[in-house]
TORKOL-4160 file (C-alpha; in steps of 0.2 Angstrom, whole numbers, padded with zeros to 4 digits, m for minus):
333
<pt num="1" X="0032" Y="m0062" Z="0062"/>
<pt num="2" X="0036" Y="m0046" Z="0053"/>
<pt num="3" X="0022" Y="m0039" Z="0038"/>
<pt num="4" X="0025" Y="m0024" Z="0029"/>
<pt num="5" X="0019" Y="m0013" Z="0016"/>
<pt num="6" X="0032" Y="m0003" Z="0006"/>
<pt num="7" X="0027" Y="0006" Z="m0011"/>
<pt num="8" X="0039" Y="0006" Z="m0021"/>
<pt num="9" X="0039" Y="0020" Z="m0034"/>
<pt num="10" X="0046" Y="0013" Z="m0053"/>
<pt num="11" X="0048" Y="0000" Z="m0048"/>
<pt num="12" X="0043" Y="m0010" Z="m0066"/>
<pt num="13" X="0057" Y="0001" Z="m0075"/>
<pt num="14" X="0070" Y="m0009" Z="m0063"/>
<pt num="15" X="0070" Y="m0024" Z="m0075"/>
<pt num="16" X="0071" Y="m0029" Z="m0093"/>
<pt num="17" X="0057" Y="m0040" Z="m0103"/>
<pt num="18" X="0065" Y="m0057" Z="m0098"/>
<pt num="19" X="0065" Y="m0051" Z="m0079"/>
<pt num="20" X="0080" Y="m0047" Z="m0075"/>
<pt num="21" X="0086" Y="m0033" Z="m0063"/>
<pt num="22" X="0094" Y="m0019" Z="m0072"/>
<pt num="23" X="0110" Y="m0013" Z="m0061"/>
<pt num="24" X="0118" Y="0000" Z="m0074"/>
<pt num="25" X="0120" Y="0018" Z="m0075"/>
<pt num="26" X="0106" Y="0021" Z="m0086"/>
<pt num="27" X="0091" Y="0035" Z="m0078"/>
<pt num="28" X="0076" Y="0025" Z="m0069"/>
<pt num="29" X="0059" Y="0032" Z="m0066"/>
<pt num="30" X="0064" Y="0041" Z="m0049"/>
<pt num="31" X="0071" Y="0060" Z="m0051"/>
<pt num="32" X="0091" Y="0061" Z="m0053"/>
<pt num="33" X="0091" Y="0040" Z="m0048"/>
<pt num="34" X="0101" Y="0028" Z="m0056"/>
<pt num="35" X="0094" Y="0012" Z="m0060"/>
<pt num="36" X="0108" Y="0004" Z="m0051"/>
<pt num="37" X="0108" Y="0019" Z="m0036"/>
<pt num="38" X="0089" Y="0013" Z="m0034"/>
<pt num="39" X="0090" Y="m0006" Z="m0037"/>
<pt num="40" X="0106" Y="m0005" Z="m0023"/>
<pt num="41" X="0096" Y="0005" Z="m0013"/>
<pt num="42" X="0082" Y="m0005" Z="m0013"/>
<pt num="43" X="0091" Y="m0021" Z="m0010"/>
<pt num="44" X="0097" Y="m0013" Z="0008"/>
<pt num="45" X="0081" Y="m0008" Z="0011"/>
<pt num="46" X="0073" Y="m0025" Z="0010"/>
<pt num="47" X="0088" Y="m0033" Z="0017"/>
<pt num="48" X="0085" Y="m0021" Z="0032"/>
<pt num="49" X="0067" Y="m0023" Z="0036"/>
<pt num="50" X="0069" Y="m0040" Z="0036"/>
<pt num="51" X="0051" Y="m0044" Z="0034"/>
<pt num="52" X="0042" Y="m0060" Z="0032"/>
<pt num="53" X="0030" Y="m0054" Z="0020"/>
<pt num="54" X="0030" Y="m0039" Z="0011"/>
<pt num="55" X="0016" Y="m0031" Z="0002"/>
<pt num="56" X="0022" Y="m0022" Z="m0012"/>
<pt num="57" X="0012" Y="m0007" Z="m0020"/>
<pt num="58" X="0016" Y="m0004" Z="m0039"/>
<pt num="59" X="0026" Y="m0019" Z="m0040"/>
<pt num="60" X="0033" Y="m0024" Z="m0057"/>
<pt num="61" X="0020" Y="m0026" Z="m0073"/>
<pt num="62" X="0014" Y="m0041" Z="m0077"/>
<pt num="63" X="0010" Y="m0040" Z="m0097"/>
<pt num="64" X="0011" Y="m0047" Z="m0114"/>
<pt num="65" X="0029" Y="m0046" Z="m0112"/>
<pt num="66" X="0033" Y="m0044" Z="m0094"/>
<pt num="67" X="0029" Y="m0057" Z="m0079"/>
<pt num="68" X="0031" Y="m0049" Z="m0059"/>
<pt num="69" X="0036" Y="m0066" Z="m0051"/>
<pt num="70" X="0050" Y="m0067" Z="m0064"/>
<pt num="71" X="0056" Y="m0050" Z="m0059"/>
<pt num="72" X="0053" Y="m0050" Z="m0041"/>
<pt num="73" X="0061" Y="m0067" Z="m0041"/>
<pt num="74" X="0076" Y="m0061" Z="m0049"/>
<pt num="75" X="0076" Y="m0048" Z="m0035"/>
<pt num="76" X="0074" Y="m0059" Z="m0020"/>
<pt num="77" X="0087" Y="m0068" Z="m0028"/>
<pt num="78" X="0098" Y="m0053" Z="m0033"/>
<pt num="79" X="0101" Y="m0047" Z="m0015"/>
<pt num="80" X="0098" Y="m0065" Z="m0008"/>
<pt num="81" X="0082" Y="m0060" Z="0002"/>
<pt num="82" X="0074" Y="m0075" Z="0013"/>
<pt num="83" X="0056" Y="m0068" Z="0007"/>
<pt num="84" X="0058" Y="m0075" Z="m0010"/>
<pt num="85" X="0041" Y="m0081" Z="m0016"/>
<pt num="86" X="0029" Y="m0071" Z="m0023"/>
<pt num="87" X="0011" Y="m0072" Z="m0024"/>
<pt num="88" X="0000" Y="m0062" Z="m0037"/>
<pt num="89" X="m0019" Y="m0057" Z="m0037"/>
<pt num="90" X="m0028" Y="m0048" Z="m0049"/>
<pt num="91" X="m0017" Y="m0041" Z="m0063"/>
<pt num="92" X="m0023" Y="m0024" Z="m0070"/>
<pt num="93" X="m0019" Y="m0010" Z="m0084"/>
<pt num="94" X="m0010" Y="0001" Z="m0076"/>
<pt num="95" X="0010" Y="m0006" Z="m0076"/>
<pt num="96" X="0007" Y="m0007" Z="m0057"/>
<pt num="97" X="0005" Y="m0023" Z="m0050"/>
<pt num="98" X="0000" Y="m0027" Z="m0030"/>
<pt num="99" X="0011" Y="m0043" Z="m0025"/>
<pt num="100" X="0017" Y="m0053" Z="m0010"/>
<pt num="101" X="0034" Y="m0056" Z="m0006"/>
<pt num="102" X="0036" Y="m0069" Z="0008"/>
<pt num="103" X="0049" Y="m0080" Z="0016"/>
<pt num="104" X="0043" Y="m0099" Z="0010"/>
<pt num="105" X="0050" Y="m0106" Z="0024"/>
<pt num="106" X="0039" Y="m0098" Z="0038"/>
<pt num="107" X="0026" Y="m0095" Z="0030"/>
<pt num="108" X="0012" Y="m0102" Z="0015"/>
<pt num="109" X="0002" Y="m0088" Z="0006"/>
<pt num="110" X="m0014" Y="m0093" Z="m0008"/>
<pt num="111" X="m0024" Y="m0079" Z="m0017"/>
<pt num="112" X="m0042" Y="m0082" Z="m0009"/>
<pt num="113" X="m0052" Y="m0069" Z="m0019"/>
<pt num="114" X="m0067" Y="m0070" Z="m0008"/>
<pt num="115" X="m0085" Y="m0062" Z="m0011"/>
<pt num="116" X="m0104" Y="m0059" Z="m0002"/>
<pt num="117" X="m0118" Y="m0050" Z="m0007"/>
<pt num="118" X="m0112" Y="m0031" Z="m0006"/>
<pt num="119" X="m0095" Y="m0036" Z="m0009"/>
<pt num="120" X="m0091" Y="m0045" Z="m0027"/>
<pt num="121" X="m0074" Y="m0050" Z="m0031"/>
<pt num="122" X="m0061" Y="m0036" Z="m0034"/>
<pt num="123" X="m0061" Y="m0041" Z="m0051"/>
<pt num="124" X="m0078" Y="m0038" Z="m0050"/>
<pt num="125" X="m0090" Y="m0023" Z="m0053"/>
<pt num="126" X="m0099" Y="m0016" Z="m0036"/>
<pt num="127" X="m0114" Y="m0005" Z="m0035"/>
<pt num="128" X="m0112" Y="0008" Z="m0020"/>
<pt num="129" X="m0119" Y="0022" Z="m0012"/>
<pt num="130" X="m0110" Y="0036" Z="m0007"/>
<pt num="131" X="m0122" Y="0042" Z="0007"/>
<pt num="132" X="m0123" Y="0059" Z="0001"/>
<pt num="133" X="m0140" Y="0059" Z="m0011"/>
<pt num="134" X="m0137" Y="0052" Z="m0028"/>
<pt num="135" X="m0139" Y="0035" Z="m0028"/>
<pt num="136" X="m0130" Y="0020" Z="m0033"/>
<pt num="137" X="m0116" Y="0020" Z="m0045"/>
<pt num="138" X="m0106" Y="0006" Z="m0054"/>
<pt num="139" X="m0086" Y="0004" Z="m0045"/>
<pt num="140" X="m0070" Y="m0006" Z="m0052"/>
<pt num="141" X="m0055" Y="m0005" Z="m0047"/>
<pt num="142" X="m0039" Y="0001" Z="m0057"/>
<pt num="143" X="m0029" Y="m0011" Z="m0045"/>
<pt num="144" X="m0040" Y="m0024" Z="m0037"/>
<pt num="145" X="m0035" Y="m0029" Z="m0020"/>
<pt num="146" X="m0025" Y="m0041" Z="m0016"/>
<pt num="147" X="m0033" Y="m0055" Z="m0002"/>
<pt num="148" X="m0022" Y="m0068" Z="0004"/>
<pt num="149" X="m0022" Y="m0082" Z="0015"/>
<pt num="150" X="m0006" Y="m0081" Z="0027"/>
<pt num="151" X="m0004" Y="m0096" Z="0039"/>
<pt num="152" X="0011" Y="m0096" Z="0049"/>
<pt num="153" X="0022" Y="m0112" Z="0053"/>
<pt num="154" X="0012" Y="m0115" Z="0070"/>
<pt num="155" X="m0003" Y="m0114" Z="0063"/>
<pt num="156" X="m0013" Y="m0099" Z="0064"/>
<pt num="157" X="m0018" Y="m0090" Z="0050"/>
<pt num="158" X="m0023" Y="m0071" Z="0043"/>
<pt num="159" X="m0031" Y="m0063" Z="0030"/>
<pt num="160" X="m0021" Y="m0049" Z="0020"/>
<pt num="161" X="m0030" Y="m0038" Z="0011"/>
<pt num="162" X="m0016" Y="m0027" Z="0001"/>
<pt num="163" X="m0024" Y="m0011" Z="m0008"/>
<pt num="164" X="m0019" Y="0005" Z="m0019"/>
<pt num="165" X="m0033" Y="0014" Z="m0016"/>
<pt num="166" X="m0039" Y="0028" Z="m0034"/>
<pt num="167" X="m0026" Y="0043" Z="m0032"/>
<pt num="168" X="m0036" Y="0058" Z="m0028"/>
<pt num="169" X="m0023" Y="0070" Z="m0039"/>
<pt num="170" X="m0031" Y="0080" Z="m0052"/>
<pt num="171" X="m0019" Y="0074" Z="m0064"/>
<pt num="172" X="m0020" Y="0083" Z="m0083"/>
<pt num="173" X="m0032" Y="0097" Z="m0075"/>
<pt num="174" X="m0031" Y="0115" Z="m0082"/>
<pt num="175" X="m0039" Y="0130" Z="m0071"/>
<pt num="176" X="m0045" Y="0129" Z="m0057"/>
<pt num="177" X="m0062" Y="0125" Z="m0060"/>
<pt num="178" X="m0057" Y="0108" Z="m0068"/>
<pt num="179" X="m0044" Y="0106" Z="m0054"/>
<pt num="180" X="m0060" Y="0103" Z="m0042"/>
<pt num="181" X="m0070" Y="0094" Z="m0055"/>
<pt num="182" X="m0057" Y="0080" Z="m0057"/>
<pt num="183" X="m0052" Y="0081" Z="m0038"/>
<pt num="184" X="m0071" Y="0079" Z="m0033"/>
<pt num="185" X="m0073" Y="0064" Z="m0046"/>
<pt num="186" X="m0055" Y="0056" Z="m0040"/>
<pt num="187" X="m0061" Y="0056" Z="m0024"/>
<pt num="188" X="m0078" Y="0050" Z="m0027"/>
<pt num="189" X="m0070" Y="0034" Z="m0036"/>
<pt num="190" X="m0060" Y="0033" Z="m0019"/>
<pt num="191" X="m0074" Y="0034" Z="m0007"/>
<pt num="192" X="m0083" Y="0021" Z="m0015"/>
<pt num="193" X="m0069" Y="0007" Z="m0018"/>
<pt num="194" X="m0066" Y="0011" Z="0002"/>
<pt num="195" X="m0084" Y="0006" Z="0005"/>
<pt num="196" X="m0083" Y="m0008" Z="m0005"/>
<pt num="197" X="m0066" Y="m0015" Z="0005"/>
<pt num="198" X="m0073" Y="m0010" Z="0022"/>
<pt num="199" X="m0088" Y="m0022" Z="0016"/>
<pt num="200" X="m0077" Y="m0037" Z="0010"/>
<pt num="201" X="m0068" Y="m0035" Z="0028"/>
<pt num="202" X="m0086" Y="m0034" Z="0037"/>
<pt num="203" X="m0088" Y="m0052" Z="0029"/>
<pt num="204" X="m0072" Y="m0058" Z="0034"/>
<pt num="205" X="m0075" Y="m0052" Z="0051"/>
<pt num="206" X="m0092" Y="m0061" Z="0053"/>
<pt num="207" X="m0082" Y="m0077" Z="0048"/>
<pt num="208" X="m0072" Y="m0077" Z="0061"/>
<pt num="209" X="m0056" Y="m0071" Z="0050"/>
<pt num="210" X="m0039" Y="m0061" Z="0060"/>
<pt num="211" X="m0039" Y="m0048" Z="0048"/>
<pt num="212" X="m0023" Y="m0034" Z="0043"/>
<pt num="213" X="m0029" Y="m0021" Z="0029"/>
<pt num="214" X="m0010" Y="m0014" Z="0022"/>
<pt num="215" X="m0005" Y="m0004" Z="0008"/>
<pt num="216" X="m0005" Y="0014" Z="m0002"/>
<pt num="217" X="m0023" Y="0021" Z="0001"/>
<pt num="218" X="m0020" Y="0038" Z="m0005"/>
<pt num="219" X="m0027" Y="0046" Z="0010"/>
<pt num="220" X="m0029" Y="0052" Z="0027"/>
<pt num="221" X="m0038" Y="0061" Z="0037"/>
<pt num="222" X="m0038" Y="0079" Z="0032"/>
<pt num="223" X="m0026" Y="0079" Z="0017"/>
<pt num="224" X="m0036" Y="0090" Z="0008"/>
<pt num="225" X="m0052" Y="0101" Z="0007"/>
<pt num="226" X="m0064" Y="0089" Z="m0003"/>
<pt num="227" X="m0064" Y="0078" Z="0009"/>
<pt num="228" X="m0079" Y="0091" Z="0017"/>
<pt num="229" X="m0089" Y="0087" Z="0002"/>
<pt num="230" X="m0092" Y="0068" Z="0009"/>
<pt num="231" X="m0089" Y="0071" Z="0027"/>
<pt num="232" X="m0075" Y="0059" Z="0030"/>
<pt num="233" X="m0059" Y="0050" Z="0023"/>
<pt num="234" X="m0058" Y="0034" Z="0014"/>
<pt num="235" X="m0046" Y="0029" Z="0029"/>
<pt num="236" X="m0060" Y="0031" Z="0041"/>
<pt num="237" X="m0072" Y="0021" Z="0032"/>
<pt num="238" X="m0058" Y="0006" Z="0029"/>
<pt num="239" X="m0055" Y="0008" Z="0048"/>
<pt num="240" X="m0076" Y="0007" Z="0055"/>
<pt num="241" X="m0080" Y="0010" Z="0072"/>
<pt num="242" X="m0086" Y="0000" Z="0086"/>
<pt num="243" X="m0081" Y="m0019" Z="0090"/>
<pt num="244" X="m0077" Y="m0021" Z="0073"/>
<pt num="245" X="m0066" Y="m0006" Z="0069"/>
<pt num="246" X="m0047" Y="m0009" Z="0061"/>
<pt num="247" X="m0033" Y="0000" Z="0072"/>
<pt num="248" X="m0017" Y="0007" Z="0064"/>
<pt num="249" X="m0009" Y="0019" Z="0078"/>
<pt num="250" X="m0003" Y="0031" Z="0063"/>
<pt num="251" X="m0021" Y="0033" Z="0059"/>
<pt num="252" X="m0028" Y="0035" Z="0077"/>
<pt num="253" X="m0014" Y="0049" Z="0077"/>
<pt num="254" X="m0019" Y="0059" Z="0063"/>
<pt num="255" X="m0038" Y="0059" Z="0066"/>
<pt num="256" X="m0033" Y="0068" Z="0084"/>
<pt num="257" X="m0033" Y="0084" Z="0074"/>
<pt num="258" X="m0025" Y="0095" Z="0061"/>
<pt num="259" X="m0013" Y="0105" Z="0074"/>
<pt num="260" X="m0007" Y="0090" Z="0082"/>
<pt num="261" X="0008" Y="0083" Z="0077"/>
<pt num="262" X="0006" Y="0070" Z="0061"/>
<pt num="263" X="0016" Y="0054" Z="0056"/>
<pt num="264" X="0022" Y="0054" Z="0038"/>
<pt num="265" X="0024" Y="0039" Z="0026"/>
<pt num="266" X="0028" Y="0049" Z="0008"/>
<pt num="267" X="0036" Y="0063" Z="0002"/>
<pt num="268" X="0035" Y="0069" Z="m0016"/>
<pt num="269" X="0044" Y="0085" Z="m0024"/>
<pt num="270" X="0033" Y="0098" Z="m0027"/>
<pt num="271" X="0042" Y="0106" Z="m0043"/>
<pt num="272" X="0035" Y="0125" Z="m0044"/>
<pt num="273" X="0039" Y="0127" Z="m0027"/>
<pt num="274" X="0056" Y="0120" Z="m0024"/>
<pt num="275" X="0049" Y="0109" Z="m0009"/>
<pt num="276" X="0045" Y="0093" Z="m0002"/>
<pt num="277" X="0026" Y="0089" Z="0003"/>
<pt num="278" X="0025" Y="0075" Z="0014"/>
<pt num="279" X="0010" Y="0064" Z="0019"/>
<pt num="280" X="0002" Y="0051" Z="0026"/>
<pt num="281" X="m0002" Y="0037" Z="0015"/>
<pt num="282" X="0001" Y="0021" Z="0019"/>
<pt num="283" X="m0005" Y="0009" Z="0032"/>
<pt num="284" X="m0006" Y="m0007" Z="0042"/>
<pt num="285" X="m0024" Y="m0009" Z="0050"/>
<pt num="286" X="m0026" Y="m0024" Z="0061"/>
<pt num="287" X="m0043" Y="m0032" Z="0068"/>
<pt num="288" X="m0047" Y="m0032" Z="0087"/>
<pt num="289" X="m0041" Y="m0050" Z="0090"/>
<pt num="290" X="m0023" Y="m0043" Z="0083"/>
<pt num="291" X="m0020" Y="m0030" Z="0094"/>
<pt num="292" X="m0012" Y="m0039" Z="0111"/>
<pt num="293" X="m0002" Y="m0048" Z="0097"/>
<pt num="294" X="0005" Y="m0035" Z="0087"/>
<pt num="295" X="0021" Y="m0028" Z="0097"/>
<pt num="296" X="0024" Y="m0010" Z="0085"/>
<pt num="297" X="0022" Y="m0002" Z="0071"/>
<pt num="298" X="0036" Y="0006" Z="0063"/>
<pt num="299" X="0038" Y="0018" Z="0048"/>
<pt num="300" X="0056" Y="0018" Z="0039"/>
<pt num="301" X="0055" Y="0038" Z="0039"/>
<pt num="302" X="0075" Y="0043" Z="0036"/>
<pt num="303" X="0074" Y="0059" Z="0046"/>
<pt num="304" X="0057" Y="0054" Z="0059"/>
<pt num="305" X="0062" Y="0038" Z="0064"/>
<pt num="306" X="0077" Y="0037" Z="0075"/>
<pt num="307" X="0085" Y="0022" Z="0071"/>
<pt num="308" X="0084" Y="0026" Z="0051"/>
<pt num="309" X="0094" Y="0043" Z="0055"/>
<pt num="310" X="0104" Y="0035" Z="0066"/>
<pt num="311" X="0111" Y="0024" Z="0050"/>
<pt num="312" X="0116" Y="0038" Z="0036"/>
<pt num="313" X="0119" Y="0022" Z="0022"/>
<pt num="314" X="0100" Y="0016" Z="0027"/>
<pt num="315" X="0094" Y="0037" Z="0025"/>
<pt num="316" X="0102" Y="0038" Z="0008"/>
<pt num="317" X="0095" Y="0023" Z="0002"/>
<pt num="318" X="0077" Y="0023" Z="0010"/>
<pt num="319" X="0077" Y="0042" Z="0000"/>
<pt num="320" X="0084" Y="0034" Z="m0016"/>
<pt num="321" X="0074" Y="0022" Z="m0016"/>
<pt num="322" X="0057" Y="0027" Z="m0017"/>
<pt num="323" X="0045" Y="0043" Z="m0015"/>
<pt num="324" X="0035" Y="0031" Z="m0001"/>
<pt num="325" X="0045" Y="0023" Z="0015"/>
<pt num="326" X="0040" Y="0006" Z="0021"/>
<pt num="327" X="0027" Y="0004" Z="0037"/>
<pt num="328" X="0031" Y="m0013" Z="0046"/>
<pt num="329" X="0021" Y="m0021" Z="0061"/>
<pt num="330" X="0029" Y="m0037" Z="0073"/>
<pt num="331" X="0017" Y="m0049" Z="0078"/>
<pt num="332" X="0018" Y="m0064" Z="0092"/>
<pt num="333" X="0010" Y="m0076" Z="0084"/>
């Protein structure tokens, strides 16, 4: 079975109120993209990866107006992918849905919004403590996490818990002074909605769950220097320690050091300086009991990963398509 996690950047400007996938020359949300360049581009993308299950970060809204399985149906169905069905947790403010995107015919997904006494539903409101003096404080998320039940045709089953961690970017900041304000609140807000995952996968763990933590959580370790101000990354607190502690490969690399060489998921234009930053963002943690099943990770990097450069029309359209590459794992089960 194949899982993956892709953010997929714009993804809502893709499609018109009804639903339907807009393939025409007009500008999407992506810089210097077509909608029809991305929507192509993402339709080799999928059709590539050929996942079972995908977890899509900043999926298409679901509103007033506007429904995401309608449009990721009309997707699936657009480039005639065999994961066609999509589940839907939460839905929140922001245009950015978290959805589901499986194959029906190998697999049965239900949104299981679980709870226990530290950890209320995503929906919820959660009181933590960030460990660093000051107490408790009320936590929501913008994007509540997504937790599904995935059994497999033979049986077995996961739990998926699909996330969009709080960006840490002081975004609207003027001076530096307010840069480090916003930055410091940003990532307080991150911190906590870490803690309160890392205690809903404690519970699952406890009831005997298989348990695979994927998507967007705007973080790593080391991305940047406020991280000092709470001693660690909201990676490392999703990820534990001990018996208990998630694995991602990527993750175990980047915590080796700051000299060593680092794997990247992202890459964003940085405007004032003519450049590309890339990053380390998004991620597919397993449990212990997943790690003799899970045969490779891979990350759809156009110029890091062999096979991607190897196949310029697949480069093109992984860099059309969004400003995050996909992450995918194989497991034998």
């Amino acid at each position: 079975m194949r899982l993956a996690t892709y953010n997929v950047e714009w993804f809502d400007d893709l499609f018109s109120k009804r639903g339907e996938l807009l393939i025409d020359d007009h500008w999407s949300g992506r810089r210097d993209v077509t909608r029809a360049q991305q929507a192509e581009a993402l339709g080799m993308v999928f059709t590539a990866m050929d996942a079972d299950a995908v977890m899509i970060i900043e999926a298409p809204d679901t509103g007033i107006r506007r429904d995401t399985r309608r449009a990721l149906h009309s997707f699936a169905e657009a480039f005639d992918l065999r994961a066609r069905e999509v589940l839907v947790g939460f839905v929140n403010d922001t245009q950015q849905e978290i959805a589901l995107l499986y194959d029906p015919d190998v697999l049965t997904a239900r949104h299981v919004p679980g709870h226990s006494a530290d950890a209320p539903r995503f929906d919820g409101t959660a009181q933590i403590d960030l460990g660093i003096g000051d107490g408790e404080e009320a936590v929501i998320f913008s994007k509540p996490p997504l937790e599904v039940e995935l059994t497999v045709a033979g049986g077995r089953s996961l739990r998926l818990l699909g996330a969009h961690l709080k960006s840490k970017a002081p975004h609207g900041a003027q001076g530096a002074a307010e840069v480090r304000r916003l930055a410091i609140a940003n990532r307080r807000k991150q911190l906590a909605q870490a803690i309160w995952l890392r205690r809903r996968v404690d519970a699952l763990l406890q009831d005997g769950e298989s348990v695979v933590v994927l998507g967007d959580l705007n973080d790593g370790p080391g991305v940047d220097e406020y991280e000092n101000v709470f001693g660690r990354s909201s990676v490392e607190v999703i990820l534990g320690d001990g018996e208990t502690a998630l694995y991602d490969p990527h993750a175990s690399e980047a915590l080796r050091g700051k000299l060593t060489p680092q794997p990247t998921t992202a890459r964003f234009y940085i405007e004032p300086e003519k450049r590309y930053l890339q990053a380390l963002l998004d991620y597919i943690m397993v449990s212990q009991d997943l790690r003799e099943v899970a045969q490779g990770w891979r990350i759809w990097h156009p110029f890091e990963d062999a096979r991607c450069w190897q196949a310029p029309d697949l480069c093109s359209a992984l860099l059309a398509a969004s400003d995050h590459f996909p992450v995918t794992l194989d497991l034998a089960i």
